[in-house]
C-alpha angles and dihedrals in degrees: 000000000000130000142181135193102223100182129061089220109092094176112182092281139017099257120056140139122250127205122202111221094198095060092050083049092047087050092047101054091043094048073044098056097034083056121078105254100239081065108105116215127230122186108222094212100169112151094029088303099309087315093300088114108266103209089052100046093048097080097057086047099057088041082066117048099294102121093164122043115195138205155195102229144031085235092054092054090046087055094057093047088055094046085050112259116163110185128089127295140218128188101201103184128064114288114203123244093252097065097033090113090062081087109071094037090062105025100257133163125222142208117226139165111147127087086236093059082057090057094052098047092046088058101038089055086052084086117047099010094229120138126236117237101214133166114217118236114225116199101221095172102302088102102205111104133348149077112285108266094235088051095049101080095067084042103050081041084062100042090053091051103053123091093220090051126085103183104203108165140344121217148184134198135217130249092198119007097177089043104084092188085056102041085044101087095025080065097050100043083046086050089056103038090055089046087057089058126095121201093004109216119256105270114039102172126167099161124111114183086273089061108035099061090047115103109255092028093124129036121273138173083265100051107010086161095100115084102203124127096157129066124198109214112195121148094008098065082060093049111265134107113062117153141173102258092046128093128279087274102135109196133196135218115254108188120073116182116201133160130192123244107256100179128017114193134190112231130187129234115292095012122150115231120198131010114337099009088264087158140050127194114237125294110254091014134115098209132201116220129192130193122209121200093246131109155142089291078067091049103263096137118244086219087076094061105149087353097102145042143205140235113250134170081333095306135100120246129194126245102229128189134019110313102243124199103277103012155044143190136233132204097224100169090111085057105062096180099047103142130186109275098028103130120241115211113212090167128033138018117309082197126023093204079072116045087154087080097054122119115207133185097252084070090048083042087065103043093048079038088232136116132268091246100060085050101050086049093050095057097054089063097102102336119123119233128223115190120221134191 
């Protein structure tokens, strides 16, 4: 059988996810215009950035307008000391007591907003008299961490005055950006809490992507009630997340995900392809069907089994059969000179003169009824990255 090799990328396998820097630049510089300028920028990377490669899309972040990155972990922020990020950051998540003086050893800041995260990092600057440069988490009403917003003045109060306590920020986070009803009391708590405080640190942020690019997200002549002069960029800077209330920020995809025919089979009328025989190919027609090296195991849910295509040669063709672990299968028939090694995109554009034709993950995200986040981490589980400008 013939084959061909259509693209110059031979990543370590023949399936992989690439990530196209110039569209993270482009969403950046426009999140970076649609913000008021005296609203610094941090790039929320946890999970690797949402499996695009953190430490190598950093670099193109900070060259537009990103200026903090945060994390989940205190492993994640060590990882971009050692790959040789410089800018500020932020651990946004809990770090147990045992690794707090990480901290101070790579120039990390934490979150903190419990009297027993004092005590850790009081004894843990016992030894090396360093302060910690922390931000305080407020629970507004998201009710995950966080110290209860009518309990956090006393407690900010406490931090400031502490030698081993560099309060540089406090925070909040919302539960619904897009729900107004929601966002609504979480504002207005945020709005008191911030009045009780005298001086404010330096960085008080509540915006997620949902929220930045929302009118009314920063303080303005006209509503100078919103304390906010962070914003923490997550999803959007990786294209996902318009929606209809938010600036004219209009972001695009980054991830592509493609993987190269590795078998083609001829396959006679009514025969079940994949586990259980879910799907037959079509009455009265001689298919061709092609298997990629690709499966559930890479993060393609096994709940869009026969729920979603690929882009090949210009032309959609139909996932068919139960997804299995590793692989998955094509009807190609439409595609006559579908050869081994031509690449299926099943993310991303084929060809960018007809974005029309692109398939992205908020459109695998309805049909598994989940969320673009959960997916994208999903992909960067074993699959290999190539980078594109």
């Amino acid at each position: 059988m013939k084959s061909r090799r259509n693209l110059p990328v031979q990543p370590r396998r023949d399936a992989w996810v690439e990530v196209n820097l110039d569209a993270i630049e482009r969403n950046a510089r426009a999140i970076r215009k649609a913000i008021p300028s005296h609203v610094e920028l941090m790039a929320i990377v946890k999970a690797d950035a949402y499996g695009h490669g953190a430490a190598m899309v950093l670099p193109t972040l900070e060259a537009s307008g990103v200026s903090q990155v945060g994390v989940a972990s205190m492993d994640e922020a060590m990882h971009l000391r050692q790959s040789g990020i410089k800018m500020p950051v932020l651990v946004i998540g809990v770090v147990p007591d045992w690794a707090v003086q990480y901290a101070t050893d790579y120039d990390i800041q934490l979150t903190i907003f419990a009297p027993h995260h004092l005590e850790s990092l009081r004894k843990a600057y016992m030894q090396d008299r360093i302060p910690f440069k922390v931000h305080i988490k407020v629970d507004t009403g998201m009710h995950r961490i966080g110290i209860a917003w009518e309990q956090a003045v006393d407690f900010i109060r406490q931090c400031q005055s502490l030698e081993y306590v560099q309060v540089e920020g406090i925070f909040s986070h919302m539960a619904d950006s897009h729900d107004a009803d929601l966002s609504r009391p979480q504002l207005e708590r945020w709005a008191q809490l911030c009045s009780q405080i005298n001086p404010l640190p330096r960085y008080v942020h509540i915006s997620n992507s949902g929220h930045a690019l929302c009118p009314g997200a920063f303080a303005s002549k006209t509503q100078p009630c919103i304390p906010n002069n962070l914003a923490r960029l997550g999803i959007a800077l990786f294209g996902y997340g318009n929606h209809p209330q938010q600036t004219n920020a209009i972001l695009q995809p980054a991830m592509s995900l493609k993987a190269r025919i590795m078998h083609i089979q001829e396959v006679p009328p009514e025969t079940g392809i994949s586990y259980g025989h879910a799907f037959k190919t079509r009455p009265g027609v001689q298919s061709r069907i092609a298997t990629v090296p690709l499966g559930y195991a890479d993060g393609v849910p096994r709940i869009l089994s026969g729920r979603i295509s690929g882009i090949l040669a210009g032309r959609r063709v139909p996932q068919v059969g139960k997804i299995t672990m590793d692989q998955m299968m094509f009807d190609v028939t439409d595609v006559p000179d579908a050869m081994l090694g031509d690449a299926i995109t099943l993310l991303g554009m084929e060809d960018e003169r007809h974005p029309e034709q692109a398939i992205w993950l908020d459109d695998w995200a309805k049909k598994a009824n989940t969320i673009e986040y959960e997916l994208m981490c999903a992909l960067r589980v074993r699959l290999p990255k190539t980078y594109t400008r």
